[in-house]
C-alpha positions as a printed NumPy array, in Angstrom:
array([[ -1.121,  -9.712,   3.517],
       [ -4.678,  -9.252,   2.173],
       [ -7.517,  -7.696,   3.126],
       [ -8.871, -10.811,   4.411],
       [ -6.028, -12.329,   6.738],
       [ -5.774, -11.771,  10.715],
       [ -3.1  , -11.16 ,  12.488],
       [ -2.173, -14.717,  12.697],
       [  1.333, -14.884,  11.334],
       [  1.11 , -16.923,   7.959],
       [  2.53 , -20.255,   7.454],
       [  5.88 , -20.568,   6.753],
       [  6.882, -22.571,   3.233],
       [ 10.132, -23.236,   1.888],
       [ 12.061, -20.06 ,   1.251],
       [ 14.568, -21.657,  -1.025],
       [ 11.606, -22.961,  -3.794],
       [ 11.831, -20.148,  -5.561],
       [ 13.289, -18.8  ,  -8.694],
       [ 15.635, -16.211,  -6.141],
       [ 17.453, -19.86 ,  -5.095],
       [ 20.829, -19.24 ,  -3.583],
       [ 22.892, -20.495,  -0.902],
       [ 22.79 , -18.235,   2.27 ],
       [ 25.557, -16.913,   4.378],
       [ 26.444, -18.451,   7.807],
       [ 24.761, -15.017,   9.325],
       [ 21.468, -15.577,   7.657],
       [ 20.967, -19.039,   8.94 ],
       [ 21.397, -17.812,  12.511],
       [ 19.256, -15.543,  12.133],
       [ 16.413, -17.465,  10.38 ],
       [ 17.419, -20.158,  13.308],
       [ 17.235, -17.192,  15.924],
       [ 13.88 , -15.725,  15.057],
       [ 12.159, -19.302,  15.002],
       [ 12.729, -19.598,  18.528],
       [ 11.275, -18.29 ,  21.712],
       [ 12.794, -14.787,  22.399],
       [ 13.383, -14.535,  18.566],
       [ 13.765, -11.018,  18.164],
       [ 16.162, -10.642,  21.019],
       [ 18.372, -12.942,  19.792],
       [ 18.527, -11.348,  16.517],
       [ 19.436,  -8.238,  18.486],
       [ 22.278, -10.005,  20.512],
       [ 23.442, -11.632,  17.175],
       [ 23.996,  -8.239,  15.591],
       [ 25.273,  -6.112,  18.285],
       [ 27.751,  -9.122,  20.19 ],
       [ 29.417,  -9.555,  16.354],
       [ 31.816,  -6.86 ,  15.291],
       [ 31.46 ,  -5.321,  11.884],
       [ 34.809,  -6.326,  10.636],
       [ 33.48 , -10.363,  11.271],
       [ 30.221, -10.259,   9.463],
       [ 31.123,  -7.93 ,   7.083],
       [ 31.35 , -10.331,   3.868],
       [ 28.22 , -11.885,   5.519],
       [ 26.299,  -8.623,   5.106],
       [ 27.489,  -8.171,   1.579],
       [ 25.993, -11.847,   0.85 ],
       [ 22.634, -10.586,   2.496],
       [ 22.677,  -7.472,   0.312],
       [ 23.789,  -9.238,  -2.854],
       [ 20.585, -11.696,  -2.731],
       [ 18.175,  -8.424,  -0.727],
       [ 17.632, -10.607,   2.473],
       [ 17.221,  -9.241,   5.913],
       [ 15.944, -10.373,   9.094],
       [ 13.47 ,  -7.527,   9.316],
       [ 10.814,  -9.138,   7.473],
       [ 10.599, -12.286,   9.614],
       [ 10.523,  -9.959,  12.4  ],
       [  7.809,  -7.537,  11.948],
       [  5.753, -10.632,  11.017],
       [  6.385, -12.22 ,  14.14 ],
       [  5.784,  -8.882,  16.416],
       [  2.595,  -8.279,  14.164],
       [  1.179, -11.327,  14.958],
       [ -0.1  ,  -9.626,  18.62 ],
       [ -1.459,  -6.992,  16.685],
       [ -4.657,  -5.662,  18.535],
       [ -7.784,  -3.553,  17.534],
       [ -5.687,  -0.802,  19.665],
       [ -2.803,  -1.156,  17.679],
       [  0.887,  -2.293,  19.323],
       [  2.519,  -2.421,  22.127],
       [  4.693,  -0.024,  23.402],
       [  7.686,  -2.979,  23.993],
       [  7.184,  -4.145,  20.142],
       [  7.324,  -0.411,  18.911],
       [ 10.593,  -0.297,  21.169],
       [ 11.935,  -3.717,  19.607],
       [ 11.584,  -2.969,  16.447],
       [ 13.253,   0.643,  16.283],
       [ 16.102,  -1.176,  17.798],
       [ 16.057,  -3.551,  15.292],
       [ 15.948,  -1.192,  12.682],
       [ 18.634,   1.096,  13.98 ],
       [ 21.21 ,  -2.091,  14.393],
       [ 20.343,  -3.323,  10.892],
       [ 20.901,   0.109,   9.471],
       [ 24.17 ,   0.11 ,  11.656],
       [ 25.689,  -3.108,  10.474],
       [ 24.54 ,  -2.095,   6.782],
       [ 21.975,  -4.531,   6.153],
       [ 19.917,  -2.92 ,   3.1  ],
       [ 16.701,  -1.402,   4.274],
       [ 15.076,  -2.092,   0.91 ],
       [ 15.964,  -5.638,   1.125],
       [ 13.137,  -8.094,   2.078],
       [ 12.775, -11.991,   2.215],
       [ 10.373, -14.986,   0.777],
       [  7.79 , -14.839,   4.202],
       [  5.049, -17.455,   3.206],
       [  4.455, -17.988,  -0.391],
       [  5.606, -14.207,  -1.341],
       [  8.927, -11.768,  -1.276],
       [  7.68 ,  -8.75 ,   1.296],
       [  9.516,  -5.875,   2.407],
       [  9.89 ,  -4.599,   5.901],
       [  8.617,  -0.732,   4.815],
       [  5.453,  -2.959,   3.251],
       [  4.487,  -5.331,   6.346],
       [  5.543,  -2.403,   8.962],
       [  3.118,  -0.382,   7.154],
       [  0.518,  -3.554,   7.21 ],
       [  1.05 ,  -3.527,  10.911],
       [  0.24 ,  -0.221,  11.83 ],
       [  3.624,   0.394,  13.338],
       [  3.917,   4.056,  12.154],
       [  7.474,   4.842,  14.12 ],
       [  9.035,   2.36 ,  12.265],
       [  7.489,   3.293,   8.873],
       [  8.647,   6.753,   9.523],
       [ 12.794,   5.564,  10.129],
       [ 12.443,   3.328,   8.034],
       [ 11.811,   6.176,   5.335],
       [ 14.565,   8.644,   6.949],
       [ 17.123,   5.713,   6.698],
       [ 16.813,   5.597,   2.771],
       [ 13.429,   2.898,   2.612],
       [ 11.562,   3.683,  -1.455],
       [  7.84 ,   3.352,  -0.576],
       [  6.855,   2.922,  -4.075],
       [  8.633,  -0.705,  -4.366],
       [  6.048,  -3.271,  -4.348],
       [  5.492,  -6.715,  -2.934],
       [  5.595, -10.199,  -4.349],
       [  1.61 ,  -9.528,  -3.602],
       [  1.661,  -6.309,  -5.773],
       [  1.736,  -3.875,  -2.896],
       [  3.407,  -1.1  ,  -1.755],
       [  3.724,   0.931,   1.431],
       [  0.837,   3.228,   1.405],
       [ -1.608,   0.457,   0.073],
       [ -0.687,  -1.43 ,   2.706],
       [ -1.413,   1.51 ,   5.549],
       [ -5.022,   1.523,   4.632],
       [ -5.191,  -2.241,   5.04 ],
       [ -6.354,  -3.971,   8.304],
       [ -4.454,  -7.071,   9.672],
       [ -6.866,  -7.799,  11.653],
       [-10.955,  -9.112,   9.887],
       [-12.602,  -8.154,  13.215],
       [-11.825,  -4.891,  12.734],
       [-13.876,  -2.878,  10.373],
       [-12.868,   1.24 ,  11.55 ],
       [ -9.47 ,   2.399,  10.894],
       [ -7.455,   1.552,  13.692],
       [ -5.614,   4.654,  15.123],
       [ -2.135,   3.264,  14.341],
       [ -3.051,   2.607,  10.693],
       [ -4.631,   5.99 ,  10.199],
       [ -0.913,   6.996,  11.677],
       [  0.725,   5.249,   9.168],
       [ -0.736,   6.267,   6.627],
       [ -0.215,  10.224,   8.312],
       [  3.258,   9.306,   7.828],
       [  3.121,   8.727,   4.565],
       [  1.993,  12.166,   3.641],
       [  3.316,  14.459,   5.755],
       [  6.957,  12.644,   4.409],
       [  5.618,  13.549,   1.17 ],
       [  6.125,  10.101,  -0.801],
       [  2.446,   9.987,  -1.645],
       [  0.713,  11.683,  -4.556],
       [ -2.699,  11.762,  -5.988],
       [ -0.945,  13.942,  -9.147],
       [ -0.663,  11.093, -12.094],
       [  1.984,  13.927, -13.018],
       [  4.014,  14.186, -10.211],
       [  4.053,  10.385,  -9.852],
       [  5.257,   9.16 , -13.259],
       [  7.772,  11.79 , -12.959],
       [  9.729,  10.69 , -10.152],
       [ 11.96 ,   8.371,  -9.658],
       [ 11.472,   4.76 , -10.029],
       [ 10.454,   3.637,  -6.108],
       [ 10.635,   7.227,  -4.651],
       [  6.805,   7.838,  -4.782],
       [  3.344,   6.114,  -4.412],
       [  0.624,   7.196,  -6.122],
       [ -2.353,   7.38 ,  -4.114],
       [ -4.822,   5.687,  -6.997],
       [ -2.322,   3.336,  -8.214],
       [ -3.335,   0.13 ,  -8.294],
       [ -2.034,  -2.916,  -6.124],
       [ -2.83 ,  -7.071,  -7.407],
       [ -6.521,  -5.848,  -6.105],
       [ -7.284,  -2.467,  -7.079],
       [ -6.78 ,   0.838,  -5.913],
       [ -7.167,   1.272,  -2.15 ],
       [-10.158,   3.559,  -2.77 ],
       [-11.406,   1.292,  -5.375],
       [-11.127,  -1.316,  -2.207],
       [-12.559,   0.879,   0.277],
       [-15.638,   1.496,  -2.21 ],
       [-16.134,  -2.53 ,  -2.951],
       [-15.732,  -3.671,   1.099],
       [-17.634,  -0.794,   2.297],
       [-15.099,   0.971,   4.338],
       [-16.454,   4.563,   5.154],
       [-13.429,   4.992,   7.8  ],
       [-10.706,   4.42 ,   4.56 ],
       [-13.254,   6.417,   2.067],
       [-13.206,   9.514,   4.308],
       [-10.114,   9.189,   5.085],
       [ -8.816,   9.398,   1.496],
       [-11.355,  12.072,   0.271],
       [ -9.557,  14.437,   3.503],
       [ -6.498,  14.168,   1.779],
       [ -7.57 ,  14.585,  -1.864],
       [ -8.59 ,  10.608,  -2.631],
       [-10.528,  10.521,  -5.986],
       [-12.684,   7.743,  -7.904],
       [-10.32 ,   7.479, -11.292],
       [-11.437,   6.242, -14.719],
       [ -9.937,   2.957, -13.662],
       [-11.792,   2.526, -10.56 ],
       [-15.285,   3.603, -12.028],
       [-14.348,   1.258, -15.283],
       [-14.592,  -1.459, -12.544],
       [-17.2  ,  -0.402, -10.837],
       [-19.243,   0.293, -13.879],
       [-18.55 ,  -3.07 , -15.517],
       [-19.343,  -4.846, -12.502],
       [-22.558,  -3.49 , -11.848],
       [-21.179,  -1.627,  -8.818],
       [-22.15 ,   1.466,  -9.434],
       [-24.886,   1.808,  -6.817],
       [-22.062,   0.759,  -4.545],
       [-20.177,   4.003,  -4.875],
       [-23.596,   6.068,  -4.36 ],
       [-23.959,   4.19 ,  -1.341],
       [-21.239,   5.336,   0.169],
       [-20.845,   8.819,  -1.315],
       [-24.201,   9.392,   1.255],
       [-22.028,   7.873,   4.097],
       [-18.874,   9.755,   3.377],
       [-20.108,  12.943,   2.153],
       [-23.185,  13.429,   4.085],
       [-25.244,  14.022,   1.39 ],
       [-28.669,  13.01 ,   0.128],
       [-28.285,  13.558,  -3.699],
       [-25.788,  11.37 ,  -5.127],
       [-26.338,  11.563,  -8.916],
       [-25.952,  14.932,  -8.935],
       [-22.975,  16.422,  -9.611],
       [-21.953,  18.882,  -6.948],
       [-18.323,  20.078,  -4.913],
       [-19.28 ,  17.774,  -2.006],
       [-19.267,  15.041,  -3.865],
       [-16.724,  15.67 ,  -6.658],
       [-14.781,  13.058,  -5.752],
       [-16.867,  10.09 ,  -6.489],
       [-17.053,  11.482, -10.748],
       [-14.519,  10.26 , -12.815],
       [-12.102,  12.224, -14.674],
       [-12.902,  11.746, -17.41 ],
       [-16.927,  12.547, -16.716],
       [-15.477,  16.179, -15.996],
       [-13.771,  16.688, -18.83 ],
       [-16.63 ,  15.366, -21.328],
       [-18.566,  18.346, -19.309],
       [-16.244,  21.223, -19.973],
       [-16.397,  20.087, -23.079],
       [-20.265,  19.918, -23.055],
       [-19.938,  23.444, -22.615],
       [-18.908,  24.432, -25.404],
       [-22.47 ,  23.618, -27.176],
       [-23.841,  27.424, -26.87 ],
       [-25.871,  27.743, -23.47 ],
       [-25.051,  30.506, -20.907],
       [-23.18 ,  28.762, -18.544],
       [-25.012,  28.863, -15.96 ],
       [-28.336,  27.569, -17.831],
       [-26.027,  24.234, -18.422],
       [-24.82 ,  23.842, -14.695],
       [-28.099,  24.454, -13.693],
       [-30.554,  22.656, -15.838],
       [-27.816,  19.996, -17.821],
       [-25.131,  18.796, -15.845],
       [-27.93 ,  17.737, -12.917],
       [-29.143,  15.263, -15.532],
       [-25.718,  13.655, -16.643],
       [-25.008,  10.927, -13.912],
       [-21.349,   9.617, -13.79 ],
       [-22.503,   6.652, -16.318],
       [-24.165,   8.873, -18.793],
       [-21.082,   8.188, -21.642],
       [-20.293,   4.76 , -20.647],
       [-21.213,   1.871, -22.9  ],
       [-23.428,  -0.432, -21.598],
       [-21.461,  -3.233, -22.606],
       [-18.259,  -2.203, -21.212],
       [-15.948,  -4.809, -20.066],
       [-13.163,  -2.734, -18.593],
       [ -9.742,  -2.721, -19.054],
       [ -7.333,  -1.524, -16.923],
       [ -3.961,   0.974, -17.533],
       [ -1.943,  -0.553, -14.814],
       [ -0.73 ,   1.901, -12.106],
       [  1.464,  -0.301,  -9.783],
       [  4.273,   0.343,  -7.782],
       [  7.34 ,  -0.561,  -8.809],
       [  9.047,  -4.159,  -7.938],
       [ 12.652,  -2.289,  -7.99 ],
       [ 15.604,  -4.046,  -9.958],
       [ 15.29 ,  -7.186,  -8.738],
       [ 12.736,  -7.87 , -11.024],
       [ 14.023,  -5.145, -13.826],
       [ 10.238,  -4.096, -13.801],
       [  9.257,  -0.284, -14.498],
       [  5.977,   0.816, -12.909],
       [  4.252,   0.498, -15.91 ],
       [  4.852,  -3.171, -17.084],
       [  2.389,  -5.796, -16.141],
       [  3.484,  -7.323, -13.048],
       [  0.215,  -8.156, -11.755],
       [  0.739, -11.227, -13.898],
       [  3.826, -12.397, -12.882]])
């Protein structure tokens, strides 16, 4: 699920080459066997609801023991029709039902499955999708939308993302998503807020995924649809983000599309329309700044104009990145703040 795939659905390797090797249960090999043929996701649906709970039930405590469920598979395979429009209304239907029988049977919704070369959850490629209904019960049935991906990412990163490389606005369905996500309230952009909580229970909206931040993204792939969408809903440039940008000579980049997103004709600066785009950091080396002995307003007006967002960056600065991921969840036994980019 990058930035750079379609909605094709990706090839399917071995799911049992990995270091999560185990021998499945007679109800996961149906379903695998189900979902790989024509009519897939009904049969998964007739599987479920024609087998009493009382049958399957040490079948569904396998599944949960090794965090598979059919819901991954799924959502990949109703993606894959995707449109620049979004879904359709018979997917959107499919997959609720889905859901809701999954939840029923007590298949974990935080469970996922090896889809390609990576472990991805269903919160994750529902999000991916654009299919904001099932993002939403997915959330209201118990789904963390801080746990990450075996590609680093988590649910709101993956909102802002567009299945489809045609497609260069934010669809309507995506922009839902990601609506979802923050009216729910498991989104953030308080650093605070978001190492306080609970392990999985939060995203933070600059954390970083295996590529960046998704405003650090937005700001590298020139997406003013994602940029203003973020800056509505309190989206900043971090010290991390300008790091890269700064280091990478990208820093005309992020003026470039400061004029597109804030409407503006002075980017350098610094002013409330545009406070987004300075780093932190910039803004507290100015309050400091203060302190020096001019009236205040002498030094907004006749100092800070003169102090671009660079102005106490080394030239030779080769970044270096805290790392702000989500959380893999105890499968792994990874906190946030190890480095599981690298794994």
């Amino acid at each position: 699920m990058s930035s750079s795939s379609s909605s094709t659905t990706p090839t399917r390797r071995s799911k049992r080459k990995t270091s999560h090797s185990y021998q499945p249960s007679a109800l996961q090999l149906q379903l695998e066997t189900a979902i790989e043929s024509p009519g897939g996701i009904s049969k998964i649906l007739s599987i479920l609801q024609s087998t009493s709970t009382t049958t399957i039930n040490n079948d569904i405590d396998i599944l949960n023991t090794h965090q598979w469920t059919p819901l991954v598979t799924a959502i990949f395979k109703l993606g894959k029709s995707t449109t620049k429009n979004g879904n359709s209304i018979t997917s959107q239907q499919q997959l609720l039902q889905l859901i809701q029988i999954c939840h029923e049977k007590g298949i974990n919704i935080n469970s996922g499955a090896i889809f390609g070369e990576h472990y991805h959850r269903p919160l994750i490629v529902a999000a991916y999708y654009g299919y904001y209904s099932a993002v939403q019960r997915m959330i209201e049935l118990g789904a963390l939308p801080d746990l990450g991906d075996g590609e680093g990412r988590n649910a709101w990163f993956a909102s802002l993302q567009s299945p489809l490389t045609s497609v260069t606005t934010l669809r309507k369905c995506d922009e839902l998503t990601a609506k979802v996500l923050l009216d729910r309230n498991v989104v953030t952009n308080s650093l605070g807020v978001w190492k306080s909580s609970t392990k999985g229970t939060i995203c933070y909206m600059n954390g970083d995924s295996s590529v960046g931040s998704v405003m650090l993204r937005a700001v590298i792939n020139k997406n003013v649809h994602v940029l203003k969408f973020l800056v509505k809903y309190g989206g900043t440039i971090t010290d991390r983000d300008y790091y890269q940008l700064h280091s990478s000579n990208k820093t005309s980049q992020l003026e470039k599309m400061v004029i597109k997103v804030s409407n503006v004709s002075n980017v350098t600066s610094y002013g409330e329309e545009i406070s987004w785009s300075f780093p932190p950091t910039w803004k507290v080396a100015i309050k400091l700044c203060q302190n020096c002995g001019l009236p205040k307003e002498i030094f907004t007006a006749n100092v800070i104009p003169f102090l671009s967002r660079d102005w106490f960056y080394p030239e030779n600065y080769s970044g270096g990145r805290y790392l702000l991921g989500p959380s893999l969840g105890d499968k792994f036994g990874l906190a946030r703040q190890q480095p599981w980019m690298n794994l």
